[in-house]
TORFI-965581 format. One line per field, with one value per residue (C-alpha): residue number from 1; x, y, z. Coordinates in Angstrom, 1 decimal. Layout:
seq: NUM,...
u: X,...
v: Y,...
w: Z,...
This chain:
seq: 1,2,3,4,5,6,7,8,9,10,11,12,13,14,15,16,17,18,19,20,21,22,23,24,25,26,27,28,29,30,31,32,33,34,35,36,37,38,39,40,41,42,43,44,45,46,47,48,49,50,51,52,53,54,55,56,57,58,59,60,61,62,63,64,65,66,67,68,69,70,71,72,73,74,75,76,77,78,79,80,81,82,83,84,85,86,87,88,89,90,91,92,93,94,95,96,97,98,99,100,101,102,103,104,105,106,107,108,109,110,111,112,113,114,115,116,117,118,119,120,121,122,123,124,125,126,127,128,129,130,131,132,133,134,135,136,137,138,139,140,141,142,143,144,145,146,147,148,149,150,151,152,153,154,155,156,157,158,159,160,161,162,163,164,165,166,167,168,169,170,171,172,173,174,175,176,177,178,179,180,181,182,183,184,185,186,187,188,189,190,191,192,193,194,195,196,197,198,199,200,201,202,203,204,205,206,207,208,209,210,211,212,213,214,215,216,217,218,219,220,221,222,223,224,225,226,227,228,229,230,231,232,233,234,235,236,237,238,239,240,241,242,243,244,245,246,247,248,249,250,251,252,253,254,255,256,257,258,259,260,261,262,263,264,265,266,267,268,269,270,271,272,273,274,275,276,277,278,279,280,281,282,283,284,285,286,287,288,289,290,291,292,293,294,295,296,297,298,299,300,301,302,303,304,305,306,307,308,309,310,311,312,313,314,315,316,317,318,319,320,321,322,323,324,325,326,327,328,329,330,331,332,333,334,335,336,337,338,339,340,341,342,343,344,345,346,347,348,349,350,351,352,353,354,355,356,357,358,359,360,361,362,363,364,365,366,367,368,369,370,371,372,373,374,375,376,377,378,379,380,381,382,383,384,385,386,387,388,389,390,391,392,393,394,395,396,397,398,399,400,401,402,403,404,405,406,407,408,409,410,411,412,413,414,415,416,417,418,419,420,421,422,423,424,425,426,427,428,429,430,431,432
u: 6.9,10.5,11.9,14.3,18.1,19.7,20.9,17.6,16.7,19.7,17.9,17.3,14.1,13.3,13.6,11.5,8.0,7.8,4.6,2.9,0.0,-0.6,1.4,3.8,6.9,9.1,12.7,14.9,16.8,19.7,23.4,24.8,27.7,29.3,29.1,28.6,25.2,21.7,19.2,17.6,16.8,13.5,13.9,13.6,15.2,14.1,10.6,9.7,9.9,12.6,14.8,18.2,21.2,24.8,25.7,21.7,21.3,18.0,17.0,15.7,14.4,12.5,10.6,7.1,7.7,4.2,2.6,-0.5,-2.2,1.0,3.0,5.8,6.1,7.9,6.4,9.0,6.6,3.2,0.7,1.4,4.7,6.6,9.4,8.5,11.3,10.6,9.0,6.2,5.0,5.4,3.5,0.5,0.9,0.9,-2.0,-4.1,-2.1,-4.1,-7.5,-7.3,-6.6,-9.9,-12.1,-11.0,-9.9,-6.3,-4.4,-0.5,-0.6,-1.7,2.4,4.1,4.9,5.2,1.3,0.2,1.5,-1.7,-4.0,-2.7,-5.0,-2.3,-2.2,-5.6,-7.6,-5.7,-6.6,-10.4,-10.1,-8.2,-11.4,-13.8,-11.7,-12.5,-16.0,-15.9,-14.2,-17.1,-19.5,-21.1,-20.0,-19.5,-16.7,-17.8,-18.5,-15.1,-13.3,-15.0,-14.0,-9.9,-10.6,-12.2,-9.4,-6.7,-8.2,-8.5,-5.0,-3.8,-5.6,-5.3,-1.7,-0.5,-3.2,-4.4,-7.9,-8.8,-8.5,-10.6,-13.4,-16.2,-13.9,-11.1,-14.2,-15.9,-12.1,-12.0,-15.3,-13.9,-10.8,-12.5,-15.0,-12.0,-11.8,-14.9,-18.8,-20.9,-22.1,-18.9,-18.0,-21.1,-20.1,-16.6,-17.5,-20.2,-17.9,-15.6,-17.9,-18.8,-15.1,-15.1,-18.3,-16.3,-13.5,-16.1,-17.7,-14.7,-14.1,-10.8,-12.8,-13.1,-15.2,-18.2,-18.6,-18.5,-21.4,-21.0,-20.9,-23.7,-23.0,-25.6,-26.2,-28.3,-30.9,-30.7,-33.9,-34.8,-34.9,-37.3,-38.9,-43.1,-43.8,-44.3,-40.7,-39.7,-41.5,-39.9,-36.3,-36.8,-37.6,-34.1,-32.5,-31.5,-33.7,-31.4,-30.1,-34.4,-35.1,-32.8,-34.1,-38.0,-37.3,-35.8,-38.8,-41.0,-40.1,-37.9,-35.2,-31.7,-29.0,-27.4,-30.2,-31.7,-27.9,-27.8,-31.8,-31.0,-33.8,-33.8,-35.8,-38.5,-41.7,-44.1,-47.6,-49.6,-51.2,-49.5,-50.8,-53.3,-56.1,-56.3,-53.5,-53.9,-52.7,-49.7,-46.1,-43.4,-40.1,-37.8,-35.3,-32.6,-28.9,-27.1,-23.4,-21.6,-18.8,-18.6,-18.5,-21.7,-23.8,-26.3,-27.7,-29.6,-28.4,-31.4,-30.8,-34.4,-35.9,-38.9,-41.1,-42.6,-45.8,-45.0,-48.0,-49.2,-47.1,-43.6,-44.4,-44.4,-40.8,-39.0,-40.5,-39.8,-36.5,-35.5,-36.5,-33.4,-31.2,-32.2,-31.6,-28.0,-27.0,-26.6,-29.1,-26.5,-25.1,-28.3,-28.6,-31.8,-30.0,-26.6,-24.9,-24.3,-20.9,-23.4,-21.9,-24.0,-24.1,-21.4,-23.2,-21.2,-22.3,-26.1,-24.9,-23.8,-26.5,-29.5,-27.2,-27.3,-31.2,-31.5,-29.4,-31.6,-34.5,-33.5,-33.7,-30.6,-31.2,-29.0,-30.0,-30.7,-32.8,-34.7,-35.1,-35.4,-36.3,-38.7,-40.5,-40.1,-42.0,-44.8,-45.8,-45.7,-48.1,-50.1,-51.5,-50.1,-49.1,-45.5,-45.0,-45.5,-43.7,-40.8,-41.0,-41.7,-38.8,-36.4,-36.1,-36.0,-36.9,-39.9,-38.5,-37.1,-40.2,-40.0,-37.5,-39.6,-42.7,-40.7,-40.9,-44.6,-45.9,-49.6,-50.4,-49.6,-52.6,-55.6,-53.4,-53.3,-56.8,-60.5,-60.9,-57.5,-56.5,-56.2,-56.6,-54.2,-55.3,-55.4,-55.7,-53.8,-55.3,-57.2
v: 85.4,85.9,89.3,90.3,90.7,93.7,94.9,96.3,98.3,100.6,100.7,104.4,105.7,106.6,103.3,102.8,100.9,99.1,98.9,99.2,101.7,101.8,101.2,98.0,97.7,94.5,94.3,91.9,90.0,89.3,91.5,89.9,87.8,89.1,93.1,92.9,95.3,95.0,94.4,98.0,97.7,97.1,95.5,92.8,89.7,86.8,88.7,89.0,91.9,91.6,93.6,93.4,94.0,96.1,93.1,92.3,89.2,88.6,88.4,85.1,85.6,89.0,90.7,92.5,95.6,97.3,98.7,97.3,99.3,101.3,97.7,97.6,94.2,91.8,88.8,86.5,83.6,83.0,81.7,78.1,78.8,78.8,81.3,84.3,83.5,85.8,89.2,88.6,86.1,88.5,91.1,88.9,87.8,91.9,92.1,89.4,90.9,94.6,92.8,91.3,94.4,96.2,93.3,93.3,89.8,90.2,88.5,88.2,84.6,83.7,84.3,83.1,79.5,78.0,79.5,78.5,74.8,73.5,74.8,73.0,70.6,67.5,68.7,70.1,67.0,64.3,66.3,66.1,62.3,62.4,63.8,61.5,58.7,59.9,60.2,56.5,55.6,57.2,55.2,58.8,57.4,53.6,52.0,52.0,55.6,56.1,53.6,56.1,59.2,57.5,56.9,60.6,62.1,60.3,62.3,65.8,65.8,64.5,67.5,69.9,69.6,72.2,74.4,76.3,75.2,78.7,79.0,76.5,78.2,77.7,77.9,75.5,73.2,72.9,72.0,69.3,68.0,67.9,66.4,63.2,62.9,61.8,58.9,57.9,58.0,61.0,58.9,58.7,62.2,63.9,61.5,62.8,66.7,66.2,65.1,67.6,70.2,68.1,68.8,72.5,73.1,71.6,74.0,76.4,75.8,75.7,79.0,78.1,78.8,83.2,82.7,81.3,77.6,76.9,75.2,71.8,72.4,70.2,66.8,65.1,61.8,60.0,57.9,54.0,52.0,49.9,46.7,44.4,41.3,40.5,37.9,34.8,35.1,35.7,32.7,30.5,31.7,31.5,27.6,26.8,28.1,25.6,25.0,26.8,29.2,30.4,32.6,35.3,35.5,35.5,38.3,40.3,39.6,39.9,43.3,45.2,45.9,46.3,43.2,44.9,45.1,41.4,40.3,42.6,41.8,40.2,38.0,40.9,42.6,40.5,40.7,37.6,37.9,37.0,33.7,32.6,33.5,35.7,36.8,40.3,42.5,44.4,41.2,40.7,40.7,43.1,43.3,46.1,47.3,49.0,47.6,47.1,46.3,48.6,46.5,43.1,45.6,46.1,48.7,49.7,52.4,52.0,54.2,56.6,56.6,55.8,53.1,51.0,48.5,46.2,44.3,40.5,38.7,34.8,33.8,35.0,34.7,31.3,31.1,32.6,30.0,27.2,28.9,29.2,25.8,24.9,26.9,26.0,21.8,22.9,25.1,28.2,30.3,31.8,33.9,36.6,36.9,35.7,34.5,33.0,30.8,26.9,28.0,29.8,33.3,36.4,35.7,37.9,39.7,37.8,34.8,35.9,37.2,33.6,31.6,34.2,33.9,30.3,30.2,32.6,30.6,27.3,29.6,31.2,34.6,37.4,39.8,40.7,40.2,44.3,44.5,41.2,42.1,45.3,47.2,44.5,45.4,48.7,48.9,45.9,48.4,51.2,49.3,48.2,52.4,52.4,56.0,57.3,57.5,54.5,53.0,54.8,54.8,50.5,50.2,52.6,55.4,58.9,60.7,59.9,61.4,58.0,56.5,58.4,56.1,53.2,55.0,55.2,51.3,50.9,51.3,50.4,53.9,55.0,52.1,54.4,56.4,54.0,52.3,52.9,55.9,56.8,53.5,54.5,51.4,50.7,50.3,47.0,47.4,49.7,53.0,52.2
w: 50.1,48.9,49.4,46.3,47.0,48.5,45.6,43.8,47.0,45.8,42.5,41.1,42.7,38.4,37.3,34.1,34.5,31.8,30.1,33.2,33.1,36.7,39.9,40.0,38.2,36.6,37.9,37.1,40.4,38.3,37.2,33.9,35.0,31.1,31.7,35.2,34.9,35.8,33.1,33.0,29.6,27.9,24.7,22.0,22.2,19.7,19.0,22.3,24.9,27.4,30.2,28.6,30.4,28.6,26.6,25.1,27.1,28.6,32.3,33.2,37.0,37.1,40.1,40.4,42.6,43.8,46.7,48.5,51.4,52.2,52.3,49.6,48.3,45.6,43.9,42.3,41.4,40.3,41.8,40.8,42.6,38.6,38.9,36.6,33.9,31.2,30.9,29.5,32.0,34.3,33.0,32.6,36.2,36.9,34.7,36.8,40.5,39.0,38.3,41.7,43.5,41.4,42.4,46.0,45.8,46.2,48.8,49.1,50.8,47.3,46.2,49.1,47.9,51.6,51.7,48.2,48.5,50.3,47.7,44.5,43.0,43.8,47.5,47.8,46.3,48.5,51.7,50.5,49.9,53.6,54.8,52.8,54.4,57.8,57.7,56.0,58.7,61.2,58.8,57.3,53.4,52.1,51.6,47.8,47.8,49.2,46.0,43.3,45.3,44.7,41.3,40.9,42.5,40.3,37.4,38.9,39.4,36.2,34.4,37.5,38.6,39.6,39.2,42.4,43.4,43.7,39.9,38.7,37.1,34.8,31.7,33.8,33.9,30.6,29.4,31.8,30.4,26.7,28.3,29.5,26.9,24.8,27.1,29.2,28.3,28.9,32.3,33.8,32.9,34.5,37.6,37.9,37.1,39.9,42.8,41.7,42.5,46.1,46.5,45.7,47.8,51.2,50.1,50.2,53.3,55.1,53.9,51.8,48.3,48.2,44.9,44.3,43.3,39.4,37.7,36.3,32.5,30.6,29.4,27.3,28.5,25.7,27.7,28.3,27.6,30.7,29.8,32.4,32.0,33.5,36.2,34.1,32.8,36.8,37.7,35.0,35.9,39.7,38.9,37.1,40.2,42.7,45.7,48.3,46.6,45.8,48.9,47.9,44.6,45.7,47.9,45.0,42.4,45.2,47.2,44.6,46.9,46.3,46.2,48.5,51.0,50.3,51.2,54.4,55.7,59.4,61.2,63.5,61.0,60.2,62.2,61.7,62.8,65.8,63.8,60.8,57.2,58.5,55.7,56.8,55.4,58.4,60.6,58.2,59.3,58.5,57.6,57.7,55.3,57.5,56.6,53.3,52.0,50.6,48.6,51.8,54.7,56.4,56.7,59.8,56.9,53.7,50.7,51.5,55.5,55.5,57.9,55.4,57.0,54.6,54.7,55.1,52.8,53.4,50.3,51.5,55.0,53.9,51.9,55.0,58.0,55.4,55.1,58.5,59.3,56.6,57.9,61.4,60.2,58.7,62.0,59.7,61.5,64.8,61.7,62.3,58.5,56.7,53.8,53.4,51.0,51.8,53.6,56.0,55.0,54.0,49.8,47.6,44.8,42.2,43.7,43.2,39.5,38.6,39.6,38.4,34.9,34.8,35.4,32.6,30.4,30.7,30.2,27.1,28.8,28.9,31.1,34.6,38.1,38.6,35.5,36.1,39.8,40.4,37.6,36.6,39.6,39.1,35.9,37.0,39.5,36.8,34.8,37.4,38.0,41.4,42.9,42.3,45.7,47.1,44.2,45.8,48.9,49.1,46.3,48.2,45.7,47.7,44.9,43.0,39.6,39.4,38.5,35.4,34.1,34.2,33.0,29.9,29.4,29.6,26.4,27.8,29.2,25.2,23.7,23.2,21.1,18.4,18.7,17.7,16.0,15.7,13.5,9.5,7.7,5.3,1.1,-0.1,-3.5,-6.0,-7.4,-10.7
């Protein structure tokens, strides 16, 4: 905290408050270098209020002079660090160092600019993305988490710069909001406000936040119809797509699973049975979803941090011993992955993306790899009247609200509505 020059401790015990209606006073730090006097003066200068020295120039540095639990002290900045330049900046910051004091949230750190430095958004927000860095680094986040936490940052601090965290508030946040709505869709925009508030609840825990953490203000996202495609379409696409390249693929239309996790699945994980193709379900192999790839860097987590054995049926048990055989003929088996491209490297997802686009094309079919994969399977099972659940558990969603999504494609569930007794038949002949 800056301590004001000698001089104003000589200052008349009676120097005017001005406009002050409790304790604390404005002083100027500054004698007119003209007339050689302080600027004792309240007064008007260009329509605004202003301490005014013998000549009627304005001060431009000024002083807040109060005392706090029998401690006399002077603020000369704000808590941004600004210099208080005019009088009226002043008095507001006087106004806010009052409400402080009445809510019992006042703290003098918050003016000393060597203090205050750490907790400006620029500052603050890169030692949070130090921290997210760290724990990537210990394996806790993904490499991919830790990319949109960078890009997340980059746009706190070109709204909050210079802005003490400590002041962002509900009000700070809903202008944000409209801020990036301007530029990016409601779906990125209730992503970015989100990790903010991850941000502001570490500040928080690590008891660097005094106030309470402010709500993320509401941002409509209009809803995305799933698009998905049945099991005959599946089958006809997984046929354009060259021989090699099909275990990947089967695995996907077959289990559900994340690209990610189909790229990551290691031998290591899959559990054939005591006889092959056994009848009895309860013979069946397994295989175990417990890595994925965040990005290319490996993962020994799933998203969920859950560990999901699968049952192996006769019909894939089938695809992956023909499979290894293959890879077993071409030496690409030492690599420990079940599938890899023909370079005998785990498969990049843009890879996959190409050729599932390609066997779309020759089918006549447009639809991505996720929504033909995944959230094909998602709503087969939907329609199929299996239990939410295991739906999410076997597909890997932790939360089984998910399932909700997909319910909203199946139009089956809705049939009886418009059937039977409920169907008006339409006039065929005009009246008279």
């Amino acid at each position: 905290m800056e301590v004001a020059p000698d001089f104003l401790g000589a200052l008349p015990e009676n120097l005017p408050s001005w406009g002050l209606s409790m304790a604390g006073r404005i002083l100027s730090k500054q004698r007119c270098r003209t007339c050689g006097l302080g600027y004792l003066t309240l007064g008007r200068y260009q329509g605004r209020d202003a301490l005014l020295c013998g000549c009627g120039h304005p001060a431009t540095r000024h002083l807040i002079r109060f005392k706090y639990k029998g401690q006399e002290l002077n603020i000369t900045k704000d808590r941004q660090g600004r210099p208080l330049t005019t009088f009226d900046h002043a008095q507001r910051e006087l106004e806010g160092i009052r409400r402080e004091i009445d809510q019992h949230t006042f703290d003098p750190v918050n003016y000393s600019p060597s203090k205050l430095k750490p907790f400006l958004a620029e500052h603050y927000f890169q030692s949070w993305l130090d921290n997210q860095r760290e724990l990537c680094d210990l394996g806790e986040i993904a490499p991919a988490t830790l990319n949109s936490r960078k890009a997340h940052v980059r746009r706190w601090i070109a709204f909050f710069e210079g802005t003490d965290i400590r002041d962002i508030y509900y009000g700070r946040m809903e202008d944000f909001r409209n801020h990036l709505l301007k530029v990016y869709s409601p779906q990125t925009v209730q992503v970015v406000l989100s990790a903010l508030k991850t941000c502001l609840r570490w500040a928080k825990r690590r008891q660097e936040l005094p106030g309470d953490v402010p709500d993320v203000p509401p941002v409509k996202v209009n809803p995305v119809p799933i698009e998905w495609i049945d099991e005959e379409t599946q089958e006809k696409i997984l046929a354009e797509i060259p021989v090699y390249h099909r275990p990947i693929f089967h695995f996907l239309v077959t289990y559900g699973r994340r690209v990610s996790e189909a790229r990551a699945l290691k031998w290591d994980c899959v559990k054939y049975p005591a006889r092959p193709y056994p009848e009895d379900p309860q013979e069946w192999g397994s295989i175990m979803i417990r890595r994925t790839f965040s990005g290319n860097s490996l993962m020994e987590r799933t998203k969920g941090r859950t560990l999901t054995p699968l049952p192996l049926p006769p019909h894939f048990e089938a695809v992956l011993r023909n499979h290894e055989s293959v890879l077993r003929r071409t030496g690409r088996l030492a690599t420990g992955f079940v599938f890899v491209n023909q370079n005998g490297r785990p498969y990049q997802a843009a890879q996959l993306r190409r050729v599932w686009a390609m066997a779309c094309e020759l089918v006549g079919v447009k639809i991505t790899l996720k929504n033909g994969t995944r959230h094909s399977w998602f709503t087969q099972r939907v329609r199929e009247g299996h239990p939410d659940g295991i739906i999410s558990e076997a597909g890997g969603h932790a939360d089984t609200r998910m399932i909700q999504r997909y319910k909203g494609a199946d139009t089956t569930r809705l049939i009886r509505l418009y059937t039977g007794k409920n169907v008006i038949p339409f006039p065929s002949q005009d009246k008279g």
